[in-house]
Structures are given as structure tokens and as C-alpha cells.
C-alpha positions in Angstrom: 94.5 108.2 115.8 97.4 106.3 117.3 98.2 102.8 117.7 98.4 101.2 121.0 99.3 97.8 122.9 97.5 96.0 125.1 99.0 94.3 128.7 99.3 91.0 126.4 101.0 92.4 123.3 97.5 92.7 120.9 97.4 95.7 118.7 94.8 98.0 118.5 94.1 101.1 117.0 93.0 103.8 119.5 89.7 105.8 118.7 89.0 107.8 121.9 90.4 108.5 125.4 88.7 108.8 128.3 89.8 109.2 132.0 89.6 105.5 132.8 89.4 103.9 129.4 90.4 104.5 125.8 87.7 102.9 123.1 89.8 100.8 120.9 89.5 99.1 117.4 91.2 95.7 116.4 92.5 96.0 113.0 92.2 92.5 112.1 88.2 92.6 112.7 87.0 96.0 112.9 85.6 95.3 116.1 85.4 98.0 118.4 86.0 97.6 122.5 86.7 99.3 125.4 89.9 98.6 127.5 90.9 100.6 130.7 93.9 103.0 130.3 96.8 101.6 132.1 96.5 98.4 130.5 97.1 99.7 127.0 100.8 101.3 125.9 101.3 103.8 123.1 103.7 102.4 120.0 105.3 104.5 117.9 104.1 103.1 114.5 101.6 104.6 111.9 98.1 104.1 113.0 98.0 103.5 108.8 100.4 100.6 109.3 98.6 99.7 112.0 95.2 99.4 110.3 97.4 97.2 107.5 98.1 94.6 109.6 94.1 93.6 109.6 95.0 92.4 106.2 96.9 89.0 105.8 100.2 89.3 105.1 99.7 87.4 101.4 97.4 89.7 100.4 99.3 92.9 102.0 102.4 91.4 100.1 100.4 91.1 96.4 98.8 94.6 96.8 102.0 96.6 97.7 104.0 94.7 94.5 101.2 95.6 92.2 101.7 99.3 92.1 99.2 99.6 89.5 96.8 97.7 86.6 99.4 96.4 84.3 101.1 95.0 87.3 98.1 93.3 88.9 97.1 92.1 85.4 100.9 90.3 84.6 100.3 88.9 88.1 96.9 87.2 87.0 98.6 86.8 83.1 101.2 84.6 85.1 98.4 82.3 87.7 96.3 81.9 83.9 99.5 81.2 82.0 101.9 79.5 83.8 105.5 79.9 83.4 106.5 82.5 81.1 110.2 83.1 78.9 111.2 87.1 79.5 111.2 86.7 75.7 107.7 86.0 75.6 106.5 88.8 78.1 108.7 91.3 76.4 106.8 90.0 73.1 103.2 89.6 74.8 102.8 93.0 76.6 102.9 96.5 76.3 105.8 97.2 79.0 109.1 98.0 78.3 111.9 95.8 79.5 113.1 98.2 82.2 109.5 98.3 83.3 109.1 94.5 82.8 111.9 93.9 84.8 111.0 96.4 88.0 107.6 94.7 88.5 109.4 91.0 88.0 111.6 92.5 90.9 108.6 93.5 92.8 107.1 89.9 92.6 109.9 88.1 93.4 110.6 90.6 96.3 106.9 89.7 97.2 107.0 86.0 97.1 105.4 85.8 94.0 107.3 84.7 91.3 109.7 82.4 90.9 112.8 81.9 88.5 113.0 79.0 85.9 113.8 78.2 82.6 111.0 78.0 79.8 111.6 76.7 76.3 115.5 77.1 77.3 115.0 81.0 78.4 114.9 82.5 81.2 111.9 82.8 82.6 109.3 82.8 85.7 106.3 80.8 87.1 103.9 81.9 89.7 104.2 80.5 93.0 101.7 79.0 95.3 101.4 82.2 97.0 100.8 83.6 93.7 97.5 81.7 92.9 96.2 81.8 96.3 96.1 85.3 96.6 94.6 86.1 92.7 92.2 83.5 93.5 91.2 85.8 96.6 91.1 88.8 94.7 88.7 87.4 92.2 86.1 85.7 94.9 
């Protein structure tokens, strides 16, 4: 499978070649057309990455930080909590601070989390971003 342009810069990912047309598949709906062959140009990205892009960039963001279950569940922990001291989430959970601190990396990174002080500690809050997208993965 390969990725592919079209003449007015949409992505598709390419599912067969013919002659005169190539039967194509838009990532962001599933749905499946045909589109004649010299209006369609090959890219050089990961049909994978491709196929990524049909998920929004929120959710794409939130899965990729949460590189397993603890992760995800400090990430909901946070939406149903609030703001949290690293005191607190060092006290609360069963990571270890270098652990703790490479997933708070990950959701800052991501858009996430935010920095702020709690009780006069350092601490984070979850963002907008944050809630929309747990409140997607739970609908």
C-alpha cells in the first residue's frame, strides 16, 4: 500500500492500480473511490501515517502520549481530579518518580497537561484538550 496525492493536494491511501485508474481510500472516512492515474502523485510517507491522519489530531496526540494503561489512567486520574501536587501523584500511584515524570513529559509534550502550583507545590492541571479528548474516549 502506498500513499498518494491527488491534483488538489487530498491524501489518499492507494488500494489498487489499474491502467487508467488506481482505486483509492480516504483516511479520514474510509471511503473508497476511484480516481484516474495522472491525477494522483505518489508521496513518500508511510501508508501507516497516512491511515493516522483519519484520526483527529487531539485524539492522535492523547493516544501516542499514553504509551500504556497507567498512562491513560493518570490522564483520566487528572480530567476526574483536577490539579494535582507531584507530591500527591508520587504519594497516590504506583509509578516511580522517573516514570512519573516521563509520562508528565509526554502530556505536556502532547498538549495535555499544564504546569501550576497546588497547595504551594508544584503541580499540573489538565487542559481543555485534556477533557475533550477522555470525554471522547469514554463515549
Amino acid at each position: 500500500m502506498q500513499s498518494v496525492r491527488d491534483a488538489d493536494g487530498t491524501r489518499y491511501l492507494l488500494v489498487k492500480r489499474s491502467s487508467e485508474s488506481s482505486l483509492v481510500r480516504d483516511p479520514a472516512t474510509g471511503e473508497e473511490r476511484h480516481l484516474p492515474n495522472d491525477r494522483l502523485q505518489t508521496e513518500g510517507e508511510s501508508p501507516l501515517s497516512a491511515a493516522a491522519t483519519g484520526v483527529s489530531n487531539d485524539v492522535r496526540r492523547a493516544v501516542l502520549a499514553c504509551r500504556d494503561e497507567r498512562a491513560l489512567g493518570l490522564l483520566v486520574e487528572f480530567v476526574d481530579r483536577g490539579p494535582l501536587s507531584v507530591r500527591t501523584l508520587l504519594d497516590s500511584y504506583d509509578l516511580c518518580e522517573s516514570d512519573l515524570h516521563g509520562v508528565l513529559a509526554e502530556f505536556r509534550a502532547a498538549g495535555l497537561l499544564a504546569e501550576t502550583t497546588v497547595a504551594g507545590e508544584r503541580g499540573y492541571e489538565p487542559t481543555d484538550e485534556a477533557v475533550t479528548v477522555v470525554d471522547r474516549f469514554r463515549a
